[in-house]
N, C-alpha and C positions, 0 to 999 in steps of 0.2 A: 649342775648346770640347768639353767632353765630357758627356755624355748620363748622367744617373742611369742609367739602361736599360745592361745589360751589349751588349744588339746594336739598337741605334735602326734600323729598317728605314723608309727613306724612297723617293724615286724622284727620276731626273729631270725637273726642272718645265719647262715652258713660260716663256720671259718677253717673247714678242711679247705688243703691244698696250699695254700698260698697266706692261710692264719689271719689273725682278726683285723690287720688293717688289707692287705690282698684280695683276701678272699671275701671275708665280712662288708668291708665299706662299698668294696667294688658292686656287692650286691644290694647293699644299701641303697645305691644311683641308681640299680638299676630299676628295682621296683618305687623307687619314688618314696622310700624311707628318710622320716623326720627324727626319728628316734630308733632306736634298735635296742636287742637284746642277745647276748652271747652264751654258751658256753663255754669254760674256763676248763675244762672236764669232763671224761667220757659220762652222760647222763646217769649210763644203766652199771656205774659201776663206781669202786672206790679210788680209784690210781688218784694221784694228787699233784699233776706233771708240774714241772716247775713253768714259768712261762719264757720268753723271749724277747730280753728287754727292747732290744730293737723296733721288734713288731708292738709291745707296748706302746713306746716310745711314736710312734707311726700311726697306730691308732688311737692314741689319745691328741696326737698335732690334729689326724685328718676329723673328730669329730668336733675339735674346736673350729676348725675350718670350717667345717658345713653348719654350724650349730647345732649338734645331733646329741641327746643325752643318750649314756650307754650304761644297762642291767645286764646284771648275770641273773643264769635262774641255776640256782643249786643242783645236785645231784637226785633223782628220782628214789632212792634207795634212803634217805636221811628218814628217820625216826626215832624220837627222843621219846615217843609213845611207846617203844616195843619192852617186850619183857626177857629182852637177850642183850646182857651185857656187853657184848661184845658188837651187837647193832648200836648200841649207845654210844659205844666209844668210835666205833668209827665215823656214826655221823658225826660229831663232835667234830674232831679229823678234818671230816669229807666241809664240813661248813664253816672251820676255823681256814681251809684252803679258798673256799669261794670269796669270802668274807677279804683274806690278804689280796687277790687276786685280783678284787674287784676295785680295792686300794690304790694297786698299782698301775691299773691301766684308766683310771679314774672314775669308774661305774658309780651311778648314784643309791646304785641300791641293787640287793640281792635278794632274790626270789626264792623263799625254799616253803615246800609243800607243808601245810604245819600235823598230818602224819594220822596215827590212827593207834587205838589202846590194844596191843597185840597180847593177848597172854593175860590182861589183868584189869582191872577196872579203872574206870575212866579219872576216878579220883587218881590213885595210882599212878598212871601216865602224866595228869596234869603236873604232879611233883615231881615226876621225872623229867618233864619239860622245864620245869624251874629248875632244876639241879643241872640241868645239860647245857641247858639254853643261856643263863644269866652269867657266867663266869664267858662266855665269849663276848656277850653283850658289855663286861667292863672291858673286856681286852677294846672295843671299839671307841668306847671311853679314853682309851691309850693312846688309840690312833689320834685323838682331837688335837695332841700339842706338834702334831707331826707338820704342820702349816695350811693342811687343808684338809675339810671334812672329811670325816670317814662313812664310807657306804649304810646308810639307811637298810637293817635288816626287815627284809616284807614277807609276811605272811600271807601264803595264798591258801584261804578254803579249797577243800578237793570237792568234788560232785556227793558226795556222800556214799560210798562204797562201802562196806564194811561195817567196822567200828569205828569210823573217822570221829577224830576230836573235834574237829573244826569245818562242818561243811555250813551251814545255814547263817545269816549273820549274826544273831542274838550268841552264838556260839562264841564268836571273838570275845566278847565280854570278857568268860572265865577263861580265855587262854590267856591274853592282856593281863587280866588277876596277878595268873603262872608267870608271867615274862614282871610284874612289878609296874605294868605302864612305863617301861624305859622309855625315855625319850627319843632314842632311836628305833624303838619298832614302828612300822606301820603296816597299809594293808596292799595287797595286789592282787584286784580284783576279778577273776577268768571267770567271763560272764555265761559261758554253758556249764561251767562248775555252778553255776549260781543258780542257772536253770533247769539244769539236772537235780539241784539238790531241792528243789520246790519250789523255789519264786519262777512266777509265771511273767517273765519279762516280755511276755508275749501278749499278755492283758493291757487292757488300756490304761497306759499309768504305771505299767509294773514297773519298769526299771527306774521311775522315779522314786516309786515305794520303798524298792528292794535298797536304793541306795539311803533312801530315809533310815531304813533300819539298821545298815551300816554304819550312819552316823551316830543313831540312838545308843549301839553298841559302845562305841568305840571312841565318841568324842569326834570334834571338830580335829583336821589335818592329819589324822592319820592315811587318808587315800592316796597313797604314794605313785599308785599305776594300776593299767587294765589292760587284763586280758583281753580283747575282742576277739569273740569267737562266737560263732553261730552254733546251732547245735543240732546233730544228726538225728537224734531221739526227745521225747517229750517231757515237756517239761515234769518234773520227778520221779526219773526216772533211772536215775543214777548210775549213770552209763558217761563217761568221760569221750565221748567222740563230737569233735569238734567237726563243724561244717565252714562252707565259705560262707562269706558273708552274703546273706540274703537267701542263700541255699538250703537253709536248717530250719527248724521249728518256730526259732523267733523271730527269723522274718528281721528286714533291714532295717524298718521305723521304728521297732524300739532303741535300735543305736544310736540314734536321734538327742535322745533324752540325754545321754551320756555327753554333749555336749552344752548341755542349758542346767543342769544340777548345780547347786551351790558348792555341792560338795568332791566337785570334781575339776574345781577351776585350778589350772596349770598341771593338770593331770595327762602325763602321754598315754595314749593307748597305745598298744602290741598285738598284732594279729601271731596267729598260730595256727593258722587254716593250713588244711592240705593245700598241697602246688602239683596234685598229679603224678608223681615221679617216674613212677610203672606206667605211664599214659605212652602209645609208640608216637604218637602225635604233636608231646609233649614240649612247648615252649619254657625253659626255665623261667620265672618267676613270673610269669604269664599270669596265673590264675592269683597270686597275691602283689602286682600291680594293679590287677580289678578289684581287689578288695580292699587295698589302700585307697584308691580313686573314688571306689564307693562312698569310703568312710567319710574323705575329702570333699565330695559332693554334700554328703549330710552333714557336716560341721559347714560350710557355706551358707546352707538350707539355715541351721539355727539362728549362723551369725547373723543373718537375713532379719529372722522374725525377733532379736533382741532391740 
């Protein structure tokens, strides 16, 4: 689905309690979400629940209704990098569930972490990502005669932690390599992952750079979505803690840029900022209706100076 709006700025929704059209959409209204993102499955774990055709059926009416495109983001746990068989198969599993899931409730695209060389060398993992990775990638191939697209698989670089495969952009290149350039992967890009991992999108120009180099990577259309997310810590410094928008290291003007990039035209962004929870003061989706609102002020801001 694609959004009139050149950047639909939405968030990740909740879908306990009342499940992805109840719970999810209800909070979609409420913070003033154009686009959202779900979980189909416990994050920190394997279970692989079935879904509820009804609540599918509900939430895929209610975001044609609103014109809201809807992501999964895969399970935290998926790594085709590790050097335990038995992590291999279950990601496999765990992103052959996201992947159906995302199918059926008609998501444009699934988000999974692209992981890290556990146990073995980076070559190593990269063939391991092609051996894991590519045989799901034809099952989506299968979905194509189904009547309607099958979910765009997105890679999202992590902050660079570890041994990560894929944090910096020149990175994607040889992951791409591993996946064969299928015409269904693309990127999804969480911009304090991207800050953490060294690009200084806090420099003047940086996030126009940092995305130049995305593109140099990885070819024109692969930029499928973004993370929006400010960052708690400095730029390379490889610490995954996300701030609100304006609140963190980069500062609100470079999100700017994310709106005037060639290479981001019809691209939603996704907030993932804290909402406070533990706050005793706490408004629910308070603090990420001001970071939607933010964002919305600065795409007005750009559409202004085009």
């Amino acid at each position: 689905m694609r959004s009139a709006l050149r950047n639909p700025v939405g968030a990740h929704v909740p879908v306990a309690g009342r499940g992805l059209a109840g719970t999810g959409l209800a909070y979609a209204d409420k913070v003033g979400a154009e686009s959202v993102q779900v979980f189909v499955a416990n994050p920190r774990g394997w279970a692989a629940p079935t879904g509820n055709p009804a609540q599918d059926r509900a939430f895929r009416a209610g975001c044609v209704e609103r014109g809201v495109s809807a992501y999964v983001h895969a399970p935290y746990l998926i790594n085709f990098g590790s050097d335990s068989a038995a992590t291999r198969e279950r990601s496999g599993e765990s992103l052959r569930h996201s992947l159906s899931r995302a199918h059926a409730i008609g998501a444009a695209g699934v988000v999974v972490h692209t992981g890290s060389a556990m146990g073995g060398s980076r070559e190593k993992a990269l063939r391991q990502v092609h051996e894991g990775m590519l045989p799901l990638l034809d099952e989506l191939d299968e979905l194509d005669g189904s009547g309607e697209s099958p979910p765009w698989l997105l890679l999202e670089p992590t902050a660079g932690q570890g041994s990560s495969l894929c944090s910096r952009m020149p990175d994607l290149a040889e992951y791409l390599d591993a996946l064969e350039h299928h015409p269904r992967v693309g990127v999804c890009l969480d911009t304090c992952h991207a800050f953490a991992a060294g690009h200084d999108l806090a420099a003047p120009g940086g996030t126009a750079l940092m995305l130049d180099e995305l593109v140099a990577a990885t070819g024109p259309g692969r930029l499928r979505l973004i993370h929006a997310n400010d960052s708690k810590d400095v730029a390379g410094a490889r610490k995954d803690r996300h701030a609100n928008i304006g609140a963190g290291h980069i500062g609100a003007e470079p999100f700017a840029e994310l709106f005037t990039h060639p290479a981001t035209e019809g691209v939603p962004l996704i907030i993932e900022t804290p909402d406070d929870r533990h706050a005793p003061d706490r408004v629910e989706g308070a603090l990420h209706t001001r970071d939607i609102d933010r964002l919305k002020q600065l795409r007005r801001g750009a559409r202004a100076q085009r």
